[in-house]
C-alpha positions in Angstrom: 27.2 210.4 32.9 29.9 213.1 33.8 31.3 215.2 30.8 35.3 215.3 30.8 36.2 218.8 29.4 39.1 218.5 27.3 41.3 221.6 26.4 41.7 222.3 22.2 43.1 225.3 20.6 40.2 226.2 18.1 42.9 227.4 16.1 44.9 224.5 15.1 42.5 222.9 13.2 42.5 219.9 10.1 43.5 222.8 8.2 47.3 223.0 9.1 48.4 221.9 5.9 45.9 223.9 3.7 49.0 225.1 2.3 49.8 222.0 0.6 46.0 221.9 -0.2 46.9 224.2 -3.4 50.3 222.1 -4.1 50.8 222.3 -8.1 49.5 218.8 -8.8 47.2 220.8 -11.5 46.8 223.5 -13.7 45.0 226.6 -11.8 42.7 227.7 -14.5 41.0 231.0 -12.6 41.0 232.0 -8.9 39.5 234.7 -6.8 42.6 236.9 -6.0 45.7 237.1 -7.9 47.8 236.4 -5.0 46.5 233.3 -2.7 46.1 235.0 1.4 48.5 234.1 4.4 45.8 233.1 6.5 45.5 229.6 5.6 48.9 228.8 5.5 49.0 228.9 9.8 46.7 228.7 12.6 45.8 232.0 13.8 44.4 232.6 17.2 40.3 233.7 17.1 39.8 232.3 13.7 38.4 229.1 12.4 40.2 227.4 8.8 38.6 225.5 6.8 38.7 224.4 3.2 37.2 222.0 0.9 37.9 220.9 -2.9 34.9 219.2 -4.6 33.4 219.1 -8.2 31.4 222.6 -7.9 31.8 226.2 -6.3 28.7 225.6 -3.9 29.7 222.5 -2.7 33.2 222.9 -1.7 31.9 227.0 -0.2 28.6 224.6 1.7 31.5 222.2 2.6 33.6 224.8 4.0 30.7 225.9 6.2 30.0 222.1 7.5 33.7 221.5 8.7 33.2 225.1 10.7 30.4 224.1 12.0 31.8 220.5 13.1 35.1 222.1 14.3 33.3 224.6 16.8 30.9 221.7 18.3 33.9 219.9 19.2 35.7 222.9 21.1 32.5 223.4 22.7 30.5 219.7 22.9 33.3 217.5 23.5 30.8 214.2 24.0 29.6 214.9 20.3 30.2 211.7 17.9 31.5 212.2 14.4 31.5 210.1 11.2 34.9 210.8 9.4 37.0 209.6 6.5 40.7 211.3 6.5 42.9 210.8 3.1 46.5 212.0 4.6 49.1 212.4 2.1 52.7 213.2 2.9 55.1 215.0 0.1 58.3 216.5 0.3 58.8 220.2 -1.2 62.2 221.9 -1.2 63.2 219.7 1.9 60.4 220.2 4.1 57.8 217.5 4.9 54.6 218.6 4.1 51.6 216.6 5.4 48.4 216.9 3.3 44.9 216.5 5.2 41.8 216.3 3.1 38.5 216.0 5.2 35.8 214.0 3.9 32.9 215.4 6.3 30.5 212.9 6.9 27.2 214.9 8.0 25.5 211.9 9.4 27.1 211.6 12.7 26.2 215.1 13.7 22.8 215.2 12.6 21.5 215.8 16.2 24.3 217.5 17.3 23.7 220.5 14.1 20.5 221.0 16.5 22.5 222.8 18.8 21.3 226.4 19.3 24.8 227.5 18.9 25.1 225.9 15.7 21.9 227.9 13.7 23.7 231.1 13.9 27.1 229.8 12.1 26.6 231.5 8.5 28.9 232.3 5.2 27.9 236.1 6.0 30.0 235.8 8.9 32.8 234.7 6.7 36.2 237.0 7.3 37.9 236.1 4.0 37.3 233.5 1.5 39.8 232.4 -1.2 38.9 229.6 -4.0 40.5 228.1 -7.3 39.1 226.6 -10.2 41.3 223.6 -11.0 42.1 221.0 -13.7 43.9 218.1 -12.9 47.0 217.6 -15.2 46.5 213.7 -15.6 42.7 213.3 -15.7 42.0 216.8 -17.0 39.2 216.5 -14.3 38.1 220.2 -13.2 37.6 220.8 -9.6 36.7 223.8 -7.3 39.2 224.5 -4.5 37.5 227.0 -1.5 39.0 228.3 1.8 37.1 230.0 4.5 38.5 232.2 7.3 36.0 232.0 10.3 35.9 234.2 13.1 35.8 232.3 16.5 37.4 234.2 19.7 38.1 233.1 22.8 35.3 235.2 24.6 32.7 233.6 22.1 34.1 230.4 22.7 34.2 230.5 26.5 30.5 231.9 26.6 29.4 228.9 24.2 30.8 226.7 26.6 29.2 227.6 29.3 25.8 228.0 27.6 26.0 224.4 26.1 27.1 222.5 29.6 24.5 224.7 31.8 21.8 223.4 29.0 23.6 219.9 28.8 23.5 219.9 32.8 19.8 220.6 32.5 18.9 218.0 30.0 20.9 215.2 32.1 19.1 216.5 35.2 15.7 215.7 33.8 16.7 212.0 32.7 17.8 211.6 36.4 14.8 212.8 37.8 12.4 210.7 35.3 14.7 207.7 36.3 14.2 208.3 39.7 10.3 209.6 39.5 9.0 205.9 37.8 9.0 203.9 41.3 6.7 207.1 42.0 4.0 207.3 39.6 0.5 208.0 40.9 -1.2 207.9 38.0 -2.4 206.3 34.3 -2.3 209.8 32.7 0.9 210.7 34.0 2.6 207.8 32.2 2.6 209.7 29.0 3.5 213.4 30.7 6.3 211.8 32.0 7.5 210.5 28.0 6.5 213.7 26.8 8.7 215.7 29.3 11.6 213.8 27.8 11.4 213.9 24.8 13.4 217.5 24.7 16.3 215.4 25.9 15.8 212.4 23.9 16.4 214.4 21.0 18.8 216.5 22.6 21.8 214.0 23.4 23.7 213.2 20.5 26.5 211.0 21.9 25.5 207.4 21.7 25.7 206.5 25.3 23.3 209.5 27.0 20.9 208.4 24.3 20.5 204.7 24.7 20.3 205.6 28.8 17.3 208.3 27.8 15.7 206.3 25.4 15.9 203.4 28.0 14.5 205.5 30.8 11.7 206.0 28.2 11.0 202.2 27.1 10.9 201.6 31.0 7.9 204.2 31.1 6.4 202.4 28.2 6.1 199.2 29.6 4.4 200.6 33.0 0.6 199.9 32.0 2.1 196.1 31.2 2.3 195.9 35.5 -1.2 197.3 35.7 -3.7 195.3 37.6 -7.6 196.6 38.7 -8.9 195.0 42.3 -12.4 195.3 43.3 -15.3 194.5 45.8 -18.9 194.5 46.4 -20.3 198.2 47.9 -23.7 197.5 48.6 -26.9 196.5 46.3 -25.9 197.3 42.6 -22.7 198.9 43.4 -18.8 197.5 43.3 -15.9 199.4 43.9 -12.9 198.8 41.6 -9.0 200.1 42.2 -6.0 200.4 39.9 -2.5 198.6 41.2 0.9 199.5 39.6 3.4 196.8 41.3 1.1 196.8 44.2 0.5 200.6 44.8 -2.2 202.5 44.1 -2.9 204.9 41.2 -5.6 206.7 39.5 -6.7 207.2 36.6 -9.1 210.4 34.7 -10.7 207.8 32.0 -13.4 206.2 32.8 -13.8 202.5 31.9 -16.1 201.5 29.2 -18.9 199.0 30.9 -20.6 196.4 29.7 -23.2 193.4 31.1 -24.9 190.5 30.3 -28.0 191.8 31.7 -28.0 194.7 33.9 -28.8 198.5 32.6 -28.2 201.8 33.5 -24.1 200.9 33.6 -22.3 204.0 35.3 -18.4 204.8 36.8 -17.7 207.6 38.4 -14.8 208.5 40.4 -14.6 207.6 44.3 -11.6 209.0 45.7 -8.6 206.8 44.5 -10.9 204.6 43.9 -14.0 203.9 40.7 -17.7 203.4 42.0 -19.4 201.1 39.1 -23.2 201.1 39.7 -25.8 199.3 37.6 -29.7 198.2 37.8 -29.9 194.2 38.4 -33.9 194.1 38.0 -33.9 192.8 34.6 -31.0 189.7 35.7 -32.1 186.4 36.6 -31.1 184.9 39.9 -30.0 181.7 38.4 -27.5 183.1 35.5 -24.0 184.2 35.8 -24.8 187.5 35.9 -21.5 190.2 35.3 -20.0 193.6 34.2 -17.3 194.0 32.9 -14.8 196.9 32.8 -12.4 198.1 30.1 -9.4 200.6 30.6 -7.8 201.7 27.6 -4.3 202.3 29.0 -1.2 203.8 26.5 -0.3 200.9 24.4 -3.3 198.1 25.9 -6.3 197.4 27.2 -7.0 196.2 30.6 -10.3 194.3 31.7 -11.8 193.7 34.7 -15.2 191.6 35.5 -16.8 191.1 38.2 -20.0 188.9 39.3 -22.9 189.5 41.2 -25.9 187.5 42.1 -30.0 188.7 42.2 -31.2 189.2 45.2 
Protein backbone atom coordinates (compact mmCIF):
# COMPACT_ATOMS: atom_id res chain seq x y z
CA UNK A 1 0.00 0.00 0.00
CA UNK A 2 3.16 2.21 -0.40
CA UNK A 3 2.78 5.65 -2.24
CA UNK A 4 5.48 6.13 -5.05
CA UNK A 5 6.23 9.96 -5.12
CA UNK A 6 6.67 11.05 -8.54
CA UNK A 7 8.45 14.43 -9.35
CA UNK A 8 6.13 17.07 -11.69
CA UNK A 9 6.87 20.68 -12.36
CA UNK A 10 3.40 22.32 -11.34
CA UNK A 11 4.32 24.60 -13.95
CA UNK A 12 4.21 22.80 -17.10
CA UNK A 13 0.74 22.04 -17.09
CA UNK A 14 -2.09 21.00 -20.05
CA UNK A 15 -1.91 24.49 -20.65
CA UNK A 16 1.37 24.67 -22.87
CA UNK A 17 -0.35 25.44 -25.89
CA UNK A 18 -2.95 27.95 -24.48
CA UNK A 19 -1.41 30.00 -27.05
CA UNK A 20 -2.90 28.21 -29.75
CA UNK A 21 -6.06 28.04 -27.55
CA UNK A 22 -6.94 31.70 -29.02
CA UNK A 23 -5.72 30.62 -32.76
CA UNK A 24 -8.01 32.79 -35.33
CA UNK A 25 -10.35 29.95 -36.20
CA UNK A 26 -13.22 32.66 -35.25
CA UNK A 27 -14.16 36.00 -35.06
CA UNK A 28 -13.19 37.65 -31.48
CA UNK A 29 -16.29 39.65 -30.87
CA UNK A 30 -15.24 41.37 -27.24
CA UNK A 31 -12.53 40.52 -24.74
CA UNK A 32 -11.35 41.67 -21.38
CA UNK A 33 -8.08 43.52 -22.31
CA UNK A 34 -7.08 44.97 -25.49
CA UNK A 35 -3.94 43.19 -25.62
CA UNK A 36 -4.18 39.25 -24.74
CA UNK A 37 -1.21 38.68 -21.45
CA UNK A 38 2.14 36.75 -21.83
CA UNK A 39 1.48 34.53 -19.06
CA UNK A 40 -0.32 31.89 -20.82
CA UNK A 41 1.70 31.61 -23.69
CA UNK A 42 4.62 29.69 -21.23
CA UNK A 43 4.92 27.84 -18.10
CA UNK A 44 6.03 30.03 -15.48
CA UNK A 45 7.49 28.77 -12.26
CA UNK A 46 5.00 29.30 -8.93
CA UNK A 47 1.94 29.70 -11.03
CA UNK A 48 -0.82 27.38 -12.12
CA UNK A 49 -2.51 27.88 -16.06
CA UNK A 50 -5.50 26.96 -16.84
CA UNK A 51 -8.10 27.83 -19.36
CA UNK A 52 -11.38 26.62 -20.61
CA UNK A 53 -13.73 27.55 -23.65
CA UNK A 54 -17.43 26.57 -23.12
CA UNK A 55 -20.87 28.06 -24.07
CA UNK A 56 -21.08 30.74 -21.10
CA UNK A 57 -18.71 33.12 -19.04
CA UNK A 58 -19.37 31.14 -15.68
CA UNK A 59 -18.79 27.97 -16.95
CA UNK A 60 -15.59 28.27 -18.77
CA UNK A 61 -14.30 30.91 -15.41
CA UNK A 62 -15.92 27.56 -12.85
CA UNK A 63 -14.03 25.35 -15.37
CA UNK A 64 -10.96 27.12 -15.05
CA UNK A 65 -11.17 26.77 -11.30
CA UNK A 66 -11.84 22.70 -11.61
CA UNK A 67 -8.64 22.02 -13.85
CA UNK A 68 -6.63 24.20 -10.89
CA UNK A 69 -7.94 22.37 -8.53
CA UNK A 70 -7.29 18.83 -10.43
CA UNK A 71 -3.80 20.04 -11.43
CA UNK A 72 -2.60 20.75 -7.79
CA UNK A 73 -4.05 17.30 -6.35
CA UNK A 74 -1.93 15.59 -8.77
CA UNK A 75 1.45 17.49 -7.74
CA UNK A 76 0.45 16.84 -4.30
CA UNK A 77 -1.82 13.25 -4.24
CA UNK A 78 -0.12 11.36 -6.81
CA UNK A 79 -2.49 8.00 -6.11
CA UNK A 80 -5.54 10.29 -7.03
CA UNK A 81 -7.67 8.70 -10.10
CA UNK A 82 -8.98 11.00 -12.86
CA UNK A 83 -11.75 10.73 -15.45
CA UNK A 84 -10.42 12.56 -18.62
CA UNK A 85 -11.26 13.12 -22.27
CA UNK A 86 -8.24 15.03 -24.34
CA UNK A 87 -9.13 16.48 -28.01
CA UNK A 88 -5.34 17.19 -29.30
CA UNK A 89 -5.06 19.06 -32.33
CA UNK A 90 -1.89 19.74 -34.22
CA UNK A 91 -1.57 22.96 -36.75
CA UNK A 92 1.16 24.54 -38.36
CA UNK A 93 1.55 28.51 -37.98
CA UNK A 94 4.32 30.36 -39.75
CA UNK A 95 6.52 27.08 -39.67
CA UNK A 96 6.19 26.14 -36.16
CA UNK A 97 4.22 23.12 -34.98
CA UNK A 98 1.72 24.03 -32.64
CA UNK A 99 0.00 21.34 -30.56
CA UNK A 100 -3.55 22.32 -29.37
CA UNK A 101 -4.70 20.67 -25.92
CA UNK A 102 -8.35 21.13 -25.01
CA UNK A 103 -9.27 19.51 -21.47
CA UNK A 104 -12.57 18.11 -21.10
CA UNK A 105 -12.54 17.76 -17.09
CA UNK A 106 -14.47 15.12 -16.02
CA UNK A 107 -15.47 15.95 -12.25
CA UNK A 108 -16.51 12.43 -11.45
CA UNK A 109 -13.36 10.79 -10.85
CA UNK A 110 -12.22 13.20 -8.26
CA UNK A 111 -15.29 13.47 -6.34
CA UNK A 112 -13.59 12.10 -3.12
CA UNK A 113 -10.47 13.30 -3.83
CA UNK A 114 -12.15 17.42 -4.01
CA UNK A 115 -12.66 16.38 -0.16
CA UNK A 116 -9.18 17.10 0.42
CA UNK A 117 -8.61 19.81 2.99
CA UNK A 118 -6.20 21.34 0.77
CA UNK A 119 -8.56 21.52 -1.94
CA UNK A 120 -11.58 23.85 0.07
CA UNK A 121 -9.28 26.76 0.18
CA UNK A 122 -8.52 26.89 -3.76
CA UNK A 123 -10.80 30.02 -4.82
CA UNK A 124 -11.19 32.61 -8.02
CA UNK A 125 -10.28 35.37 -5.26
CA UNK A 126 -7.02 33.97 -5.28
CA UNK A 127 -6.81 34.39 -8.97
CA UNK A 128 -3.46 36.45 -10.15
CA UNK A 129 -4.81 37.45 -13.61
CA UNK A 130 -7.60 36.41 -15.65
CA UNK A 131 -8.04 36.96 -19.45
CA UNK A 132 -11.26 35.81 -21.47
CA UNK A 133 -12.83 36.26 -25.08
CA UNK A 134 -16.22 36.23 -26.33
CA UNK A 135 -16.10 34.24 -29.58
CA UNK A 136 -18.05 33.40 -32.75
CA UNK A 137 -17.09 30.64 -34.77
CA UNK A 138 -16.63 31.66 -38.49
CA UNK A 139 -18.38 28.43 -39.90
CA UNK A 140 -21.17 27.72 -37.43
CA UNK A 141 -21.55 31.31 -36.22
CA UNK A 142 -21.79 29.44 -32.77
CA UNK A 143 -20.68 31.94 -29.85
CA UNK A 144 -18.44 30.72 -27.23
CA UNK A 145 -16.63 32.05 -24.12
CA UNK A 146 -12.83 31.64 -24.04
CA UNK A 147 -11.32 32.16 -20.04
CA UNK A 148 -7.72 31.93 -18.80
CA UNK A 149 -6.74 31.78 -15.19
CA UNK A 150 -3.26 32.53 -13.75
CA UNK A 151 -3.01 30.64 -10.33
CA UNK A 152 -0.56 31.21 -7.76
CA UNK A 153 1.07 27.88 -6.56
CA UNK A 154 4.89 28.18 -5.14
CA UNK A 155 7.12 25.78 -4.36
CA UNK A 156 6.98 26.44 -0.56
CA UNK A 157 3.07 25.98 -0.64
CA UNK A 158 3.58 23.02 -2.68
CA UNK A 159 6.23 21.37 -0.54
CA UNK A 160 4.14 22.08 2.73
CA UNK A 161 0.92 20.46 0.97
CA UNK A 162 2.90 17.56 0.40
CA UNK A 163 3.85 16.92 3.44
CA UNK A 164 0.46 17.68 5.17
CA UNK A 165 -1.40 15.27 2.68
CA UNK A 166 1.11 12.11 3.05
CA UNK A 167 1.48 12.68 7.07
CA UNK A 168 -2.62 12.54 6.88
CA UNK A 169 -2.59 9.80 4.09
CA UNK A 170 0.03 7.90 6.40
CA UNK A 171 -2.44 8.24 9.20
CA UNK A 172 -5.49 7.06 7.31
CA UNK A 173 -3.56 3.86 5.97
CA UNK A 174 -2.30 3.31 9.60
CA UNK A 175 -5.78 2.89 10.85
CA UNK A 176 -6.85 0.27 8.01
CA UNK A 177 -3.81 -1.69 9.18
CA UNK A 178 -4.58 -1.62 12.65
CA UNK A 179 -8.51 -2.58 12.06
CA UNK A 180 -7.13 -5.39 9.77
CA UNK A 181 -4.96 -6.58 12.24
CA UNK A 182 -7.45 -5.80 15.52
CA UNK A 183 -10.50 -8.30 13.98
CA UNK A 184 -8.72 -11.75 15.19
CA UNK A 185 -8.87 -9.54 18.49
CA UNK A 186 -12.33 -8.55 19.15
CA UNK A 187 -13.62 -8.90 22.67
CA UNK A 188 -16.75 -7.83 22.31
CA UNK A 189 -20.49 -7.57 20.41
CA UNK A 190 -20.47 -3.73 20.84
CA UNK A 191 -17.23 -3.20 19.59
CA UNK A 192 -18.13 -4.69 16.19
CA UNK A 193 -19.68 -1.45 15.18
CA UNK A 194 -16.88 1.03 17.03
CA UNK A 195 -14.57 -0.72 15.09
CA UNK A 196 -16.75 0.27 11.41
CA UNK A 197 -17.37 3.45 12.76
CA UNK A 198 -13.61 4.25 13.44
CA UNK A 199 -13.19 3.62 9.72
CA UNK A 200 -15.31 5.20 8.21
CA UNK A 201 -12.94 8.58 8.10
CA UNK A 202 -10.78 6.46 5.92
CA UNK A 203 -13.29 4.79 3.87
CA UNK A 204 -14.23 8.00 2.64
CA UNK A 205 -10.99 9.30 2.65
CA UNK A 206 -9.07 7.07 -0.04
CA UNK A 207 -9.95 8.06 -3.35
CA UNK A 208 -7.71 5.72 -5.54
CA UNK A 209 -9.50 2.60 -6.34
CA UNK A 210 -7.22 0.11 -4.86
CA UNK A 211 -6.91 1.63 -0.98
CA UNK A 212 -10.71 1.72 -1.17
CA UNK A 213 -11.72 -1.73 -2.10
CA UNK A 214 -8.88 -3.01 0.68
CA UNK A 215 -10.83 -0.48 3.37
CA UNK A 216 -14.12 -1.22 2.33
CA UNK A 217 -13.04 -4.95 2.46
CA UNK A 218 -11.49 -4.65 5.97
CA UNK A 219 -15.05 -3.29 6.72
CA UNK A 220 -17.39 -6.09 5.05
CA UNK A 221 -15.00 -8.54 7.04
CA UNK A 222 -16.17 -6.66 10.32
CA UNK A 223 -19.71 -6.99 9.06
CA UNK A 224 -19.88 -10.49 8.68
CA UNK A 225 -18.35 -11.14 12.39
CA UNK A 226 -21.83 -11.68 14.32
CA UNK A 227 -22.40 -14.45 11.28
CA UNK A 228 -19.45 -16.67 13.53
CA UNK A 229 -21.29 -15.87 16.69
CA UNK A 230 -22.31 -18.84 18.70
CA UNK A 231 -23.89 -18.70 22.70
CA UNK A 232 -22.84 -21.92 24.99
CA UNK A 233 -24.45 -22.61 28.21
CA UNK A 234 -25.02 -24.81 31.40
CA UNK A 235 -27.11 -25.52 34.29
CA UNK A 236 -25.97 -23.15 37.70
CA UNK A 237 -27.99 -24.50 40.21
CA UNK A 238 -32.00 -24.60 40.86
CA UNK A 239 -33.62 -22.02 38.28
CA UNK A 240 -30.39 -20.70 37.13
CA UNK A 241 -28.24 -21.35 33.73
CA UNK A 242 -25.26 -19.72 32.72
CA UNK A 243 -24.97 -18.78 29.03
CA UNK A 244 -21.53 -17.51 27.12
CA UNK A 245 -20.92 -15.77 23.76
CA UNK A 246 -18.15 -17.55 21.27
CA UNK A 247 -16.70 -15.67 18.23
CA UNK A 248 -14.59 -18.53 16.28
CA UNK A 249 -14.18 -20.13 19.57
CA UNK A 250 -13.14 -17.21 21.93
CA UNK A 251 -14.89 -15.61 24.22
CA UNK A 252 -16.68 -12.17 24.08
CA UNK A 253 -19.12 -10.13 25.82
CA UNK A 254 -21.67 -8.36 25.13
CA UNK A 255 -23.66 -4.97 27.14
CA UNK A 256 -27.34 -6.04 25.73
CA UNK A 257 -29.03 -8.14 27.42
CA UNK A 258 -31.03 -10.95 25.67
CA UNK A 259 -34.67 -10.76 25.44
CA UNK A 260 -36.15 -14.07 27.39
CA UNK A 261 -38.90 -15.98 26.84
CA UNK A 262 -40.58 -19.51 28.31
CA UNK A 263 -43.13 -21.92 27.95
CA UNK A 264 -43.97 -21.78 31.45
CA UNK A 265 -41.59 -20.32 33.92
CA UNK A 266 -41.96 -16.50 35.27
CA UNK A 267 -39.97 -13.99 36.66
CA UNK A 268 -37.38 -14.32 33.44
CA UNK A 269 -34.12 -12.27 34.38
CA UNK A 270 -30.25 -11.90 32.74
CA UNK A 271 -27.89 -10.14 34.21
CA UNK A 272 -24.25 -9.98 33.64
CA UNK A 273 -21.78 -12.61 35.36
CA UNK A 274 -18.39 -11.71 34.58
CA UNK A 275 -17.79 -12.75 30.81
CA UNK A 276 -20.35 -14.63 31.19
CA UNK A 277 -24.87 -14.00 31.38
CA UNK A 278 -26.67 -15.51 34.54
CA UNK A 279 -30.42 -16.27 33.17
CA UNK A 280 -32.67 -16.97 36.32
CA UNK A 281 -36.30 -17.85 36.24
CA UNK A 282 -39.19 -19.30 38.72
CA UNK A 283 -40.06 -23.11 37.64
CA UNK A 284 -43.06 -23.45 40.17
CA UNK A 285 -45.76 -22.96 37.75
CA UNK A 286 -43.87 -25.86 35.03
CA UNK A 287 -44.96 -29.29 34.99
CA UNK A 288 -42.51 -32.01 35.55
CA UNK A 289 -43.65 -33.95 32.56
CA UNK A 290 -43.50 -31.10 29.71
CA UNK A 291 -40.60 -29.90 27.85
CA UNK A 292 -40.15 -27.17 29.74
CA UNK A 293 -37.54 -24.17 28.18
CA UNK A 294 -36.22 -20.48 27.87
CA UNK A 295 -35.14 -19.26 25.35
CA UNK A 296 -32.68 -16.35 24.62
CA UNK A 297 -32.51 -13.81 21.92
CA UNK A 298 -29.48 -11.50 21.04
CA UNK A 299 -30.02 -8.89 18.69
CA UNK A 300 -26.49 -8.73 17.16
CA UNK A 301 -25.59 -5.86 14.11
CA UNK A 302 -27.32 -7.26 11.11
CA UNK A 303 -29.12 -10.70 12.98
CA UNK A 304 -30.51 -12.33 15.58
CA UNK A 305 -28.98 -15.03 17.52
CA UNK A 306 -31.08 -17.59 19.77
CA UNK A 307 -30.23 -19.73 22.27
CA UNK A 308 -32.61 -22.37 24.30
CA UNK A 309 -32.06 -24.27 26.80
CA UNK A 310 -34.15 -27.08 28.79
CA UNK A 311 -34.68 -27.72 32.22
CA UNK A 312 -36.73 -30.31 34.11
CA UNK A 313 -39.11 -29.73 37.63
CA UNK A 314 -37.81 -30.88 40.37
Amino acid sequence: MKMKRIGITVALLFCMGTGSLFAQAYKVVEKSDKKAPVWYESAESGYIVASAETGSMEEARQQCLESVKRQIIQAVAQNVEFSDSHTVKQTSGNGDRITEFVDQYMAEGSTRAASLPFIKGISLSKVDGSYWEKRRDKKSGKITYAYAIRYPFPESEHKALVRQFEEQDRAMEDLIKKMEEHISDISSVEEIDQCITKMRPAVEYFFDKTRREWAEGVVQNYRKLPTFITAEGKSDGKDAYIVSLFIKGKKITTAAMPKLTSNCASQLKAVPCGEDILITYNSEDCLEDEENFVELTFKMPGKSLKHKFYFQVK
